[in-house]
C-alpha positions as a LaTeX table, in Angstrom:
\begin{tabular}{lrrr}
\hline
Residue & $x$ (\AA) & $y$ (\AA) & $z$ (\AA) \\
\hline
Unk1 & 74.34 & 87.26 & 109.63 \\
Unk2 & 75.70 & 90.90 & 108.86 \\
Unk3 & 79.33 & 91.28 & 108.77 \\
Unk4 & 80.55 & 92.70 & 112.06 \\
Unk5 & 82.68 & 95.02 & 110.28 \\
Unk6 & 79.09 & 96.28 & 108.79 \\
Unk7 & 77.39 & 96.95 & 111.97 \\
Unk8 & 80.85 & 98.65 & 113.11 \\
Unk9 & 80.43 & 100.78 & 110.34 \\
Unk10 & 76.85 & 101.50 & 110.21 \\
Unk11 & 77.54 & 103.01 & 113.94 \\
Unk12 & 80.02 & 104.84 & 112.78 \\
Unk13 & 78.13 & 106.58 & 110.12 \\
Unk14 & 75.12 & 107.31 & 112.05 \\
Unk15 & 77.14 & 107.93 & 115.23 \\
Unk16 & 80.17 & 109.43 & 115.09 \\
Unk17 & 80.65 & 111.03 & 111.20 \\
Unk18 & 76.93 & 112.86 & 110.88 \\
Unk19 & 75.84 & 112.00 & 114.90 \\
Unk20 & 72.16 & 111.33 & 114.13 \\
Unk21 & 69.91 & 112.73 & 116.80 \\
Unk22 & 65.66 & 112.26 & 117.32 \\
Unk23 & 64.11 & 113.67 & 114.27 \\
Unk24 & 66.52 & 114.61 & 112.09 \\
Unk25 & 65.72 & 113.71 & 108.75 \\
Unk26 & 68.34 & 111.94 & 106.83 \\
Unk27 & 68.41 & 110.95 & 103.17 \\
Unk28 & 70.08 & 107.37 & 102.64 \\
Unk29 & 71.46 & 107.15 & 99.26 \\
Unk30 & 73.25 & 104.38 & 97.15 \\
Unk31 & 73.15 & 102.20 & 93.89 \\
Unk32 & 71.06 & 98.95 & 94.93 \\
Unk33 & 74.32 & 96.96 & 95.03 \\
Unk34 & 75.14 & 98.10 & 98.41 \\
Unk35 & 71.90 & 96.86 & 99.74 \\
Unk36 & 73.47 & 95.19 & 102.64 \\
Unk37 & 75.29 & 98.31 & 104.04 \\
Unk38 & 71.99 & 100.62 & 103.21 \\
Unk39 & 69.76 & 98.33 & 105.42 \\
Unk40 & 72.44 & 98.62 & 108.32 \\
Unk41 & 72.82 & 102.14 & 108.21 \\
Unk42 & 69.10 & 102.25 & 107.46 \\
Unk43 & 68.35 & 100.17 & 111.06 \\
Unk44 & 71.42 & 101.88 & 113.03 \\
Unk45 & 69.28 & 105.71 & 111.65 \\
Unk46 & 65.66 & 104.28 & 112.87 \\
Unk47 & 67.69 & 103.13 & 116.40 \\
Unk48 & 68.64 & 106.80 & 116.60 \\
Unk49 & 65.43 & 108.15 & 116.54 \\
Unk50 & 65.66 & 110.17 & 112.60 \\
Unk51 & 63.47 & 110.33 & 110.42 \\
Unk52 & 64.83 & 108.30 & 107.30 \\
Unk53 & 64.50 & 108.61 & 103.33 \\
Unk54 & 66.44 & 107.01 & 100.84 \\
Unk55 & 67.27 & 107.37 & 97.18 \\
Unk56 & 67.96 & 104.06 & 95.54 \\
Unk57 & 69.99 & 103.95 & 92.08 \\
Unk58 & 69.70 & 101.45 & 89.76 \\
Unk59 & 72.18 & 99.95 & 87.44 \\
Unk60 & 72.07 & 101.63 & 83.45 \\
Unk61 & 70.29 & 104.77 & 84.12 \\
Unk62 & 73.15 & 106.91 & 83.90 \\
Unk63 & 74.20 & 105.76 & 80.61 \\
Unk64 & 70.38 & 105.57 & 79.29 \\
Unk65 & 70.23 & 109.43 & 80.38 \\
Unk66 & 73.80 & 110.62 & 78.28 \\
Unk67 & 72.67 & 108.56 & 74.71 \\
Unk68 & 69.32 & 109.61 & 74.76 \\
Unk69 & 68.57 & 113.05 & 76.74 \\
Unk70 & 68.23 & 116.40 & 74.47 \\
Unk71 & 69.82 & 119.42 & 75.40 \\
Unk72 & 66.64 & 120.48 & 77.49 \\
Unk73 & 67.02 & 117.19 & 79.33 \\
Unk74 & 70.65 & 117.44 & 79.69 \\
Unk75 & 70.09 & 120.71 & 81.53 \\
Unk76 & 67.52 & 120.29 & 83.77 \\
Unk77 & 67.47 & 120.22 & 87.51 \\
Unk78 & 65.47 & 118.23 & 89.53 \\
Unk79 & 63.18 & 120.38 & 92.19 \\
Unk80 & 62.58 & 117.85 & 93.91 \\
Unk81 & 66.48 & 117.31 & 94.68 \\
Unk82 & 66.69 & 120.68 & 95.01 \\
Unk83 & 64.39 & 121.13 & 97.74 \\
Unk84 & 65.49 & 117.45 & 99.30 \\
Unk85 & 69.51 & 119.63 & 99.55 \\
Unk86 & 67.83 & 122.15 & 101.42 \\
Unk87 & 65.37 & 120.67 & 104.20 \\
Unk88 & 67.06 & 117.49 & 104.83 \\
Unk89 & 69.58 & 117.60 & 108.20 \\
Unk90 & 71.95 & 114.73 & 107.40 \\
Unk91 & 73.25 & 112.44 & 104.15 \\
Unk92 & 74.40 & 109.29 & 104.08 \\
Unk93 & 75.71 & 108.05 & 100.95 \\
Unk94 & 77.19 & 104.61 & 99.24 \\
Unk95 & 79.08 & 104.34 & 95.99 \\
Unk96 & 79.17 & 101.21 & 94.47 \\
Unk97 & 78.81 & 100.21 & 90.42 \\
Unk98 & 78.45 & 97.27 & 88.44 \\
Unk99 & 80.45 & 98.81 & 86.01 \\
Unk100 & 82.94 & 101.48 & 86.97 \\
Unk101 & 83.44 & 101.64 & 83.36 \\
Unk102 & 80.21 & 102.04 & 82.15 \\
Unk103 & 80.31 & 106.55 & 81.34 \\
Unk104 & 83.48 & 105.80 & 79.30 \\
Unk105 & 82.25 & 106.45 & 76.01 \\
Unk106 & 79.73 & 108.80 & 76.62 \\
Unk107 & 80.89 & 112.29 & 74.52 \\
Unk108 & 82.42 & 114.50 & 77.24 \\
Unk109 & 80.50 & 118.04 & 75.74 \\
Unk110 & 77.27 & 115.83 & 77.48 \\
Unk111 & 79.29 & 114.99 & 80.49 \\
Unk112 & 79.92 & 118.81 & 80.68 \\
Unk113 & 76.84 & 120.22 & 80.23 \\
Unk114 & 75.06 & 117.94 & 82.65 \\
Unk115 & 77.66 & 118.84 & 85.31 \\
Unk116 & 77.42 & 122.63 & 84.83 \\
Unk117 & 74.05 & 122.81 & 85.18 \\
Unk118 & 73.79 & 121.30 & 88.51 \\
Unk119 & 76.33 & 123.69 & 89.80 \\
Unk120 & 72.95 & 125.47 & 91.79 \\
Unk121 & 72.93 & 121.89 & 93.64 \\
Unk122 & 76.55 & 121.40 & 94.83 \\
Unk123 & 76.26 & 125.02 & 96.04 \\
Unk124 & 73.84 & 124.61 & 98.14 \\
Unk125 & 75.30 & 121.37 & 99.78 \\
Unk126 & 78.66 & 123.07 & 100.01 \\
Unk127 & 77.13 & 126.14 & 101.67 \\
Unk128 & 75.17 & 124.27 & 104.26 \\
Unk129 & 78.00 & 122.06 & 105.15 \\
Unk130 & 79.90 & 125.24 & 105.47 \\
Unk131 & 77.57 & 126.59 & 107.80 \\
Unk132 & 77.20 & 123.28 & 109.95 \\
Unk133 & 73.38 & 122.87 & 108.61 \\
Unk134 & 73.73 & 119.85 & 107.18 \\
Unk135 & 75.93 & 117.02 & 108.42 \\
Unk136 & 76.98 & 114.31 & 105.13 \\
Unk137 & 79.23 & 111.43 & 104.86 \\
Unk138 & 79.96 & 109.13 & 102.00 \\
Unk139 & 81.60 & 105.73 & 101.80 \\
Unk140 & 82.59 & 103.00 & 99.13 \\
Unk141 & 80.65 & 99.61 & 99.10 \\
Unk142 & 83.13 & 96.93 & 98.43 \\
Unk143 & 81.60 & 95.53 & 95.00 \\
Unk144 & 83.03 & 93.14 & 92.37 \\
Unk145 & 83.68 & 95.97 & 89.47 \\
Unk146 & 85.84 & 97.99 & 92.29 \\
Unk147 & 87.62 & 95.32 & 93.35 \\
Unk148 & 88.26 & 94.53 & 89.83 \\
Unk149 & 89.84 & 97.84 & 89.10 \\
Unk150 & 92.29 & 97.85 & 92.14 \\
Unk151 & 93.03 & 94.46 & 90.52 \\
Unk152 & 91.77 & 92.21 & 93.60 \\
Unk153 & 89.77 & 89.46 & 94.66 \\
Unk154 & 86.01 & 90.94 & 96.33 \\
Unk155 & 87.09 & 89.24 & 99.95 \\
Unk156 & 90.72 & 91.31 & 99.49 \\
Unk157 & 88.91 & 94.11 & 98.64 \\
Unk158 & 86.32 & 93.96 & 101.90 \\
Unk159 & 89.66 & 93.50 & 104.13 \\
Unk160 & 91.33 & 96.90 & 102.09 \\
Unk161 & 88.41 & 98.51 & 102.33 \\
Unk162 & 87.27 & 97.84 & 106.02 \\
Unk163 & 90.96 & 97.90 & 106.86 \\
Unk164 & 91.01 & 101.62 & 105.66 \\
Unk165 & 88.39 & 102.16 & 107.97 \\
Unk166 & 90.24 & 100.72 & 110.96 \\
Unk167 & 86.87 & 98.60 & 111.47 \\
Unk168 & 88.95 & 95.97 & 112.55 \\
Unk169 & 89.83 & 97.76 & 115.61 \\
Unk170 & 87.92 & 96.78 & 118.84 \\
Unk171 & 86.39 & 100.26 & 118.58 \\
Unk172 & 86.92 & 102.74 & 115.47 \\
Unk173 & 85.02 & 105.52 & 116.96 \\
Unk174 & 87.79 & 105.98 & 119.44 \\
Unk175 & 90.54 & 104.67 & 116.91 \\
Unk176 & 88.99 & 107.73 & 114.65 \\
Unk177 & 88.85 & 110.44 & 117.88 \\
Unk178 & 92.79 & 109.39 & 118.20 \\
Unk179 & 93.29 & 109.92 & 114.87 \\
Unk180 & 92.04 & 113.32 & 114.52 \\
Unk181 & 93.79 & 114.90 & 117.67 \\
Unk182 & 97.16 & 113.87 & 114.89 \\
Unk183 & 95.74 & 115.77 & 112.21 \\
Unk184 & 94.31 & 118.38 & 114.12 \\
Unk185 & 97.97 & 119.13 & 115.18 \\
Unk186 & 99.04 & 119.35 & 111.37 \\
Unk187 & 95.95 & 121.35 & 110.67 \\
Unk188 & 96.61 & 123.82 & 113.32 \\
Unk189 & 100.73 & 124.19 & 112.40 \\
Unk190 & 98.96 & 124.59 & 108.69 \\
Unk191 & 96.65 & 127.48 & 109.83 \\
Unk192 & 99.96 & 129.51 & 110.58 \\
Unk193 & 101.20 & 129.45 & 107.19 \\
Unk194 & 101.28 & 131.44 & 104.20 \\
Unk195 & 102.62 & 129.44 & 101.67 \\
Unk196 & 103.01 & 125.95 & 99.88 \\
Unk197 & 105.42 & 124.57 & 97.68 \\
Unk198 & 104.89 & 120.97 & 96.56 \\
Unk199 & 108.17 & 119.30 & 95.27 \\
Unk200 & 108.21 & 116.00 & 93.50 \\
Unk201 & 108.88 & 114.30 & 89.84 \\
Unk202 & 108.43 & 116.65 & 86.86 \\
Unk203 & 106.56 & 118.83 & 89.66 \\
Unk204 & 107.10 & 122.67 & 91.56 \\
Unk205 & 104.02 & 124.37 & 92.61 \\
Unk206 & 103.37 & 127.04 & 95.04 \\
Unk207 & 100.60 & 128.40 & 96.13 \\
Unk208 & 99.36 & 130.80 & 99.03 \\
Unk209 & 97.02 & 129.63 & 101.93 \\
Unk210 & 97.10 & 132.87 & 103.49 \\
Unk211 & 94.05 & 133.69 & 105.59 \\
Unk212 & 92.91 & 130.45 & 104.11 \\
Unk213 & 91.51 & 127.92 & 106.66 \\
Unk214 & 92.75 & 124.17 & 106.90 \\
Unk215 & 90.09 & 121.60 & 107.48 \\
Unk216 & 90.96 & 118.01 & 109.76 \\
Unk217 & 89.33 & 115.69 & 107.70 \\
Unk218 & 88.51 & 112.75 & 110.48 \\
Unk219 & 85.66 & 110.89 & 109.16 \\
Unk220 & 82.98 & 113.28 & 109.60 \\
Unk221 & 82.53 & 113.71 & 105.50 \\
Unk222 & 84.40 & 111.02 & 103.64 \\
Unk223 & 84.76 & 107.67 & 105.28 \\
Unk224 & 87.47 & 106.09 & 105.09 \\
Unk225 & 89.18 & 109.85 & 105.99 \\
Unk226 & 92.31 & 110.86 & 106.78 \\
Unk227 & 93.78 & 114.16 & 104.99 \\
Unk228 & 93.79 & 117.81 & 105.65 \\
Unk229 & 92.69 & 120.26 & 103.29 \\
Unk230 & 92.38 & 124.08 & 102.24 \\
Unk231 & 91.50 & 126.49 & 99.09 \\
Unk232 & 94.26 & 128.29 & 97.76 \\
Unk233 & 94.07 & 131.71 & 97.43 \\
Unk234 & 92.79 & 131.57 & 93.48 \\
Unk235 & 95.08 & 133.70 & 91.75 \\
Unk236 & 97.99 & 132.09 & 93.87 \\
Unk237 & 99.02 & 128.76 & 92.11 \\
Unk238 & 101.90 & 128.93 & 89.76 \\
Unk239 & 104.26 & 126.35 & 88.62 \\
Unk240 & 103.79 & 122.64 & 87.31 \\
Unk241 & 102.57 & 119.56 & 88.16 \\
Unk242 & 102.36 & 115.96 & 86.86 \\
Unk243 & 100.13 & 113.47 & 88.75 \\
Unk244 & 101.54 & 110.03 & 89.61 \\
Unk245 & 98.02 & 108.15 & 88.70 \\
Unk246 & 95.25 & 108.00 & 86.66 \\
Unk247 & 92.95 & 110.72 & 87.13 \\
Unk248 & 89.44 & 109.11 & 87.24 \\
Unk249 & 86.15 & 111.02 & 86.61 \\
Unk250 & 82.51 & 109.55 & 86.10 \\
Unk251 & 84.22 & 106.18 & 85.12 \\
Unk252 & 87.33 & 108.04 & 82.67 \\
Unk253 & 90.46 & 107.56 & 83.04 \\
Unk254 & 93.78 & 110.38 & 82.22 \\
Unk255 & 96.97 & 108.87 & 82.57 \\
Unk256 & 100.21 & 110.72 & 82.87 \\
Unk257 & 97.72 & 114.11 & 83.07 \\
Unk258 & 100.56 & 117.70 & 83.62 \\
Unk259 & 99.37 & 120.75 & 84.36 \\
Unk260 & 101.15 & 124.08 & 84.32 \\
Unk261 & 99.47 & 127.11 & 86.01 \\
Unk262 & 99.90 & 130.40 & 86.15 \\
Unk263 & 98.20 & 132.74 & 88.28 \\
Unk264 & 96.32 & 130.59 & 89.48 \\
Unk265 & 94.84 & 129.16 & 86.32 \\
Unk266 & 95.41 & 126.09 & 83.86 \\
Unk267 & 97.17 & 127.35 & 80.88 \\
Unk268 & 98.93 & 124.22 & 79.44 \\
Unk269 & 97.20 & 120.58 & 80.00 \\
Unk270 & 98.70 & 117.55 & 78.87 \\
Unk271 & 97.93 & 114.02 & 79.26 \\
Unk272 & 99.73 & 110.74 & 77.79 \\
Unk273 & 95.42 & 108.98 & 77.58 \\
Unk274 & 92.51 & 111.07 & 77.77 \\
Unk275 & 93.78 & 114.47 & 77.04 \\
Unk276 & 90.68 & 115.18 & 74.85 \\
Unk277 & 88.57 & 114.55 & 77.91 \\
Unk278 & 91.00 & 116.36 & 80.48 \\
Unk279 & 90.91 & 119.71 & 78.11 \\
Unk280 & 86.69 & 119.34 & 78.21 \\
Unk281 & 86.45 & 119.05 & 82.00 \\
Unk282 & 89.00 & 122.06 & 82.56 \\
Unk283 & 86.83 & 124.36 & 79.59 \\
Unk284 & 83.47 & 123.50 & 81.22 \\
Unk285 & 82.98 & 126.31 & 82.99 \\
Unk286 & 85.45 & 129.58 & 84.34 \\
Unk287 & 86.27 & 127.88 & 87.06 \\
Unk288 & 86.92 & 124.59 & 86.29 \\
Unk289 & 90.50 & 126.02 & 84.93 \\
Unk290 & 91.23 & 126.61 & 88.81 \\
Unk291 & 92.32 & 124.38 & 92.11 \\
Unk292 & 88.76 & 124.65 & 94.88 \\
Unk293 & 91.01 & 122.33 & 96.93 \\
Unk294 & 94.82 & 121.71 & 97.84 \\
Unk295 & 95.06 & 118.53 & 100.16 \\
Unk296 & 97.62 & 116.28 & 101.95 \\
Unk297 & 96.88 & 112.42 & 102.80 \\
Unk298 & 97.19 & 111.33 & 106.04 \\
Unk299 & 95.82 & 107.66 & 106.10 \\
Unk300 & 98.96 & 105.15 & 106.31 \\
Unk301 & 96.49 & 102.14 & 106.24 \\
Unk302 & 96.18 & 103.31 & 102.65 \\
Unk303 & 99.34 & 102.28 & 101.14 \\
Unk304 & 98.37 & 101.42 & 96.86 \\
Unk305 & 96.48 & 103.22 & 94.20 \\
Unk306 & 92.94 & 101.22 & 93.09 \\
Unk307 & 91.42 & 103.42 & 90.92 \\
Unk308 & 88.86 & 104.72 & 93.38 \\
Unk309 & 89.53 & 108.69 & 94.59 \\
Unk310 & 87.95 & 107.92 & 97.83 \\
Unk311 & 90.89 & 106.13 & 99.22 \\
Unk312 & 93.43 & 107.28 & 96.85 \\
Unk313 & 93.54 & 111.01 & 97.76 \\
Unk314 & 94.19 & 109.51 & 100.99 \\
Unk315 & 97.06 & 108.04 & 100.98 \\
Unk316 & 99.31 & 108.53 & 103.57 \\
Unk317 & 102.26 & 110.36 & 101.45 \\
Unk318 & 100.46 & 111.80 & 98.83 \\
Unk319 & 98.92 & 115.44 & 98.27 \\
Unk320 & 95.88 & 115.67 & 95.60 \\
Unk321 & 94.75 & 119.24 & 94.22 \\
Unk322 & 91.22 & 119.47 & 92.82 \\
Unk323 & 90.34 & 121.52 & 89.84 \\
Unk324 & 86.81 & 123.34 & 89.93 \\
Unk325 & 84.80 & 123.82 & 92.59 \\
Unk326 & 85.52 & 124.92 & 96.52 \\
Unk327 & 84.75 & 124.31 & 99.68 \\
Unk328 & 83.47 & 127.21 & 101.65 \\
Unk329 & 84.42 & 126.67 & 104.98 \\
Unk330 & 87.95 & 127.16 & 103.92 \\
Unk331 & 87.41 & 130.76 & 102.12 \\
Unk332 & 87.83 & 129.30 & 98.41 \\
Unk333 & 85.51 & 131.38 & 96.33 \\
Unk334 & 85.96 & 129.03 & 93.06 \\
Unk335 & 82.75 & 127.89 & 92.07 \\
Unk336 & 82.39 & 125.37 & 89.02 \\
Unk337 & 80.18 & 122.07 & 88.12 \\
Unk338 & 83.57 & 120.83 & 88.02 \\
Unk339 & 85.15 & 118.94 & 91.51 \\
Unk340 & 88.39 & 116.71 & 90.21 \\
Unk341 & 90.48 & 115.44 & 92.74 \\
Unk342 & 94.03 & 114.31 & 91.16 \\
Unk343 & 96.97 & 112.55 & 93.25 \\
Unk344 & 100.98 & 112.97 & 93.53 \\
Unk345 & 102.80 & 110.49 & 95.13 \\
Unk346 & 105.25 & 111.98 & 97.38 \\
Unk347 & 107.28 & 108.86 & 98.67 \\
Unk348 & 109.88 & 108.82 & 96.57 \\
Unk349 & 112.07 & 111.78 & 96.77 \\
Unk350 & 108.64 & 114.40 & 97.39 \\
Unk351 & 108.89 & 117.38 & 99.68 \\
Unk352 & 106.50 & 119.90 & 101.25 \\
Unk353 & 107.55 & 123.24 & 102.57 \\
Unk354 & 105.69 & 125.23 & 104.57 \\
Unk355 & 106.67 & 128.60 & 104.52 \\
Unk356 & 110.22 & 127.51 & 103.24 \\
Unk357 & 110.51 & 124.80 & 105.91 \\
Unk358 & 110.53 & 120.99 & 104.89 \\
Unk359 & 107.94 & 119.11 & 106.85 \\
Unk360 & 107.54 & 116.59 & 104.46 \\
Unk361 & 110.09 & 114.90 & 102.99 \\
Unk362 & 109.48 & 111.12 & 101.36 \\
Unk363 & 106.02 & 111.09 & 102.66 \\
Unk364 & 106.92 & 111.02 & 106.27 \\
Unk365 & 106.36 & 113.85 & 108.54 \\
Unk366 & 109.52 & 115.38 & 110.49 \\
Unk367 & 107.33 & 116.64 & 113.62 \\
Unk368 & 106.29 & 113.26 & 114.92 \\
Unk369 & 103.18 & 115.40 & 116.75 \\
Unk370 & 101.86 & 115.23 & 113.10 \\
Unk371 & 99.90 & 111.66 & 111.69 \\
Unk372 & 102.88 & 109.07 & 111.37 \\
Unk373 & 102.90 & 105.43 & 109.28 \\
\hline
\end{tabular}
């Protein structure tokens, strides 16, 4: 018997965060782990009336591809997922590994290169979820090698994970509606201002949001949700910051990583582990030296760091900034093979100003219109 919270979810998904309707074709994706959730969503799509594919990873492929592939291999893009981006009306995807760690050696250059050269790709998925063409959401599958990184047992995991989710709750669909008229009142204030400054340990950055748009993030991409986000004006950011947790990307790990900007771009990058790998990801393109994506976290049920950027950059009292590429929809032109989401923990002594006026201030909100703990 499925887990209720699963058939919760798998309504959710198909429901609420890409609404499914009678032949739309969606692509399910996800490692063969999460089997149990892909089947659910699978049946919940088919009850909807689309037209369903799925793409099915298997464990070791990844790391097969960076020993072995030559530089042709390295750089080629699939036309098939090329044209699969284009025609399809919907995504649905699961992350889940058996080994979280398992990219950690591979020689960042090949990491790089790989990346870069499917820039073409995340384009065209950012553009068309820009322009409302295609509807995507992605979730976590609670598996043994994630619940080993946030250091818990798989059945505490399932209850943080589901918990994030509020799929506890009677009905999440309406817990998630209530949840974005919150954030849509932040959003909106945000829309009206000019300029951000982000205060917190060993950290002052401005930058400009000026005839930038802010985006309520309310389960209709990422699920769990629960942040707001815009692109900075490019050349805007200047000043320093130094993230409060390890920065994770394709299974690495940069602790302590500090970045000072100017203009809008990375000149000095620092990290206590994994510098070597932070300097790669920055130099892998022009505009992976840039922020895409400035972002506050709004989800309170969120309260500790595991390792997974999914739920970290959400939350509740943190901002994250993401180096490389932009979202569209907000007017960020940045484009890069590069998307890194870092966090900063505001709750202890943090502060965001909005136009010179605190809003934020420990991680809580001082207009209680805005999402509260």
């Amino acid at each position: 018997m499925s887990d209720p919270r699963l058939v919760k979810l798998a309504r959710l998904l198909t429901e609420y965060s890409v609404n499914l309707k009678p032949g739309d074709i969606v692509a399910i994706n996800g490692e063969a782990i999460a089997a149990p959730a892909i089947r659910e969503v699978y049946r919940a799509a088919i009850k909807r009336g689309a037209f369903v594919i799925t793409d099915i990873a298997l464990d070791g492929l990844p790391e097969i591809f960076y020993a072995e592939a030559n530089k042709d291999q390295l750089r080629w893009v699939s036309p098939f997922a090329k044209f699969k981006i284009k025609n399809i009306d919907a995504s649905i995807g699961f992350w889940a590994d058996e080994n979280t760690k398992s990219l950690t050696n591979v020689d960042p250059q090949r990491l790089a290169a790989a990346s870069a050269a499917r820039k073409p790709l995340s384009k065209i998925f950012m553009d068309r979820s820009a322009q409302k063409s295609l509807r995507w959401v992605g979730t976590q599958w609670p598996c043994q090698a994630s619940a080993q990184d946030a250091e818990m047992s798989l059945e505490e995991y399932e209850n943080f994970v589901y918990g994030a989710g509020h799929l506890d709750d009677p009905d999440p669909i309406q817990t998630w509606k209530r949840i974005s008229k919150s954030q849509q009142a932040l959003t909106d204030f945000l829309n009206k201002a000019r300029e951000i400054r982000i205060i917190a340990e060993d950290t002052d950055l401005r930058y400009s949001c000026r005839g930038r748009k802010w985006v309520n993030c309310d389960g209709h991409y990422n699920f769990p949700d629960g942040e707001v986000f815009t692109g900075p004006v490019e050349t805007s950011v200047t000043g320093h910051v130094k993230y409060s947790f390890p920065a994770v990307h394709n299974g690495r790990e940069v602790h302590g990583a500090r970045l000072t900007f100017d203009a809008g771009k990375v000149v000095k990058a620092e990290a206590d582990k994994g510098q070597d790998f932070l300097r790669a990801m920055i130099a892998m393109d022009k505009g992976a030296c840039y922020l895409g994506e400035a972002a506050i976290g709004t989800n309170y049920n969120i309260q500790r760091y595991t390792k997974n950027t999914l739920f970290d950059e959400k939350i509740g009292g943190t901002i994250h900034l993401a180096l490389g590429a932009g979202y569209p929809e907000t007017g960020n032109k940045n484009r890069s093979g590069l998307h890194w989401d870092m966090v900063c923990d505001l709750r202890q002594g943090g502060a965001i100003y909005a136009d010179g006026e605190l809003i934020q201030k420990n991680g809580h909100f001082l207009n209680n219109k805005f999402p509260q703990p």
